[in-house]
C-alpha angles and dihedrals in degrees: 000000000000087000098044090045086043090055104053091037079063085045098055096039087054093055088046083052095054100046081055090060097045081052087058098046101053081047109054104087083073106041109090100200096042101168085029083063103046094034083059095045095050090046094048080051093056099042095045089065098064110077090047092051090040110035106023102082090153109097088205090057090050097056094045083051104052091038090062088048100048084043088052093044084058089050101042089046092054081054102053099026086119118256120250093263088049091054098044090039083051094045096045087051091061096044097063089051103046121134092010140122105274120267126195134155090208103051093035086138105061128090080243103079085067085050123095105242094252094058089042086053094050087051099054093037086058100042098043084049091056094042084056095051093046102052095036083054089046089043092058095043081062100042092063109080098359116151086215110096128217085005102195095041093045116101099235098064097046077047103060088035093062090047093043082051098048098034085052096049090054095049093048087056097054108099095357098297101310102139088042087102089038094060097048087050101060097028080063085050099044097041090049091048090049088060095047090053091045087060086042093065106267127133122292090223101058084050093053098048093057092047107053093043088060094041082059093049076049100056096048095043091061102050090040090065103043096043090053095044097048078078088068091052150108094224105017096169088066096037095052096066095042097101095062092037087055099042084056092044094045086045090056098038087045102045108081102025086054086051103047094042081050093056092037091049139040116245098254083061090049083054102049084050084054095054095084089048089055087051094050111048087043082057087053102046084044090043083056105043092244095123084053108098082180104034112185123176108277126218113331094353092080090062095044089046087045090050088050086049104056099031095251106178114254094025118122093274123357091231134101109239104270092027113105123244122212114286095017133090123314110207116259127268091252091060088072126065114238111275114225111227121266099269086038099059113105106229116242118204103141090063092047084057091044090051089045101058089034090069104045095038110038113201112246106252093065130093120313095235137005083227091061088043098057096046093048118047090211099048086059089050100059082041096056087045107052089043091059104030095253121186126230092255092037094052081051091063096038086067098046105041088052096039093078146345095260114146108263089250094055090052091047092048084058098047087050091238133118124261094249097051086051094054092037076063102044090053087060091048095051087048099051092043102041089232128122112203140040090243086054094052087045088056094044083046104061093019 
């Protein structure tokens, strides 16, 4: 009866899981630290367990414990299922972008955002799988012969999981998400290297550690990108929990075969089986762009992404990134700077004129072609500047308030500036351009 009751208790928890993850993913257009969130979560989740596992020896107390858990997760999950307006505002969202590149202002800086949703899903799905393979083998590897008893019920390692998790969601939102790639990378070095000294004869507890701090950047990373790419599908409320659903799968499936390949071989032969895994998840990161601190369009896609930026016909949405297209977003009133009534505007003509010549007769210092510009985002972006007399800072928040349609707040929380001093900004750079709005300077920007 305890088994039977203990099984559909996980059955319902995992459904309570996954409504939380559908919470998250119609959400995540409007949370700013979106890794740093559920890196946190999943930390506070991991920590939380400890003192039931450690300091409730009573059986009775247990049960009253997990009973007002379970009782609160019910409650919790009434109180984030999304309303009506959240779910139509989310699926007409998808709608407009269906069948498009993606596009995210969180993960601006990975190969996916020039993928169709269907080969970016392939390549997480496959990545994520041989991440799993790879840390459950070298789990196991850890788990025969360790001093620490009881491993995944002890203290240390939940410990070094929830920092590994919340260290790792912060990294993946600096720089939307461009070191993302870098830090998976090193955490599969480093957690492979910590099983081969610990063969060597070094101390089991450097190797865990290690390990289970990569175990928890693991963990984050793939829930972080299932949850963000279910917005891209066809059944998102299934796709957004899927991280977590394949890392359990791939735990089961790889448990007893990695054992018994570990007693039957000797470690340098696990490693050499591990090798293919290694190639291949370096040709995925690479496949992905997550290994690119300085990702550009490759090949076609930079006259395809140029023809999206400047509204060419025919191209994939006649509207430069930032600018709203009919039926999304618009940005919020606070984007633009207050306009002055119509007898109250100063006239300016000294800055038309400035514009004018600017754009006939770039400064020298600017880029060397329009042509180049257009193809490198940061080579437009020296252009623009030098043809306005930008400033260093104000060139700063050029690139980051027409790189996407995030809320101004969201923007000056990244750049790790107030609001105020952002839109003290933004009203220099509407005077030295002519234009009025942010949606305005977007437009001047990629046309």
């Amino acid at each position: 009866m305890i088994a039977c009751t203990g099984a559909v208790g996980f059955f319902l928890i995992g459904l309570a899981g996954a409504t939380v993850y559908w919470a998250t993913c119609v959400r995540s257009r409007s949370i700013a630290r979106f890794a740093t969130l559920i890196g946190g979560s999943h930390a506070l989740g991991v920590l939380a367990q400890i003192p039931l596992l450690e300091f409730t020896s009573n059986h009775l107390v247990e049960a009253v414990v997990l009973s007002a858990g379970i009782i609160a997760l019910g409650a919790i999950n009434a109180r984030i299922w999304p309303p009506r307006s959240a779910l139509v505002d989310f699926s007409t969202q998808r709608e407009q972008r269906r069948g498009n590149h993606l596009e995210s202002s969180k993960f601006a800086g990975w190969r996916l955002d020039h993928m169709t949703p269907r080969t970016a899903v392939i390549v997480i799905f496959a990545l994520v799988l041989l991440f799993s393979v790879l840390f459950n083998t070298l789990y196991t590897f850890m788990d025969i012969g360790s001093p620490w008893t009881s491993q995944y019920t002890s203290i240390t390692p939940r410990i070094l999981m929830a920092v590994g998790g919340f260290a790792g969601g912060v990294l993946f939102d600096l720089h939307r998400a461009r070191y993302l790639g870098i830090v998976m990378f090193w955490m599969m070095l480093l957690s492979v290297g910590a099983m081969l000294g610990v063969e060597a004869g070094g101390p089991y507890a450097i190797g865990e550690v290690v390990y289970f701090l990569g175990s928890g950047v693991f963990m984050t990373f793939y829930t972080t990108v299932f949850v963000w790419i279910a917005q891209f599908l066809r059944a998102p409320d299934l796709w957004c929990s899927m991280g977590r659903a394949l890392n359990n799968v791939t735990a089961i499936a790889i448990g007893a075969p990695a054992l018994l390949m570990i007693n039957l071989t000797s470690p340098i032969a696990v490693v050499v089986l591990l090798v293919p895994l290694i190639i291949g998840i370096n040709a995925l990161l690479f496949a992905a762009g997550m290994l690119d601190l300085h990702p550009r369009p490759r090949g076609g896609e930079a006259a395809g992404r140029t023809g999206q930026q400047v509204g060419m016909p025919g191209s994939a949405g006649n509207a430069a990134p930032g600018q709203a297209m009919a039926g999304d977003r618009m940005p919020a009133a606070s984007d633009a700077a207050p306009v002055p009534a119509e007898d109250e505007m100063p006239a300016q003509p000294a800055v038309a004129e400035h514009v004018s010549e600017a754009a006939e007769h770039p400064t020298p210092d600017a880029a060397p072609s329009a042509d180049n510009a257009a193809i490198d985002p940061e080579a437009r972006l020296r252009d623009f500047a030098g043809r306005f007399s930008l400033t260093p800072r104000e060139t700063e928040v050029l690139a980051a308030v027409t790189a996407d349609e995030r809320p101004l707040k969201h923007v000056a929380a990244d750049m790790g500036i107030s609001l105020r001093v952002l839109q003290r900004h933004l009203t220099s750079l509407y005077q030295k351009t002519g234009t009025q709005s942010r949606v305005g300077l977007t437009k001047l920007f990629w046309e």
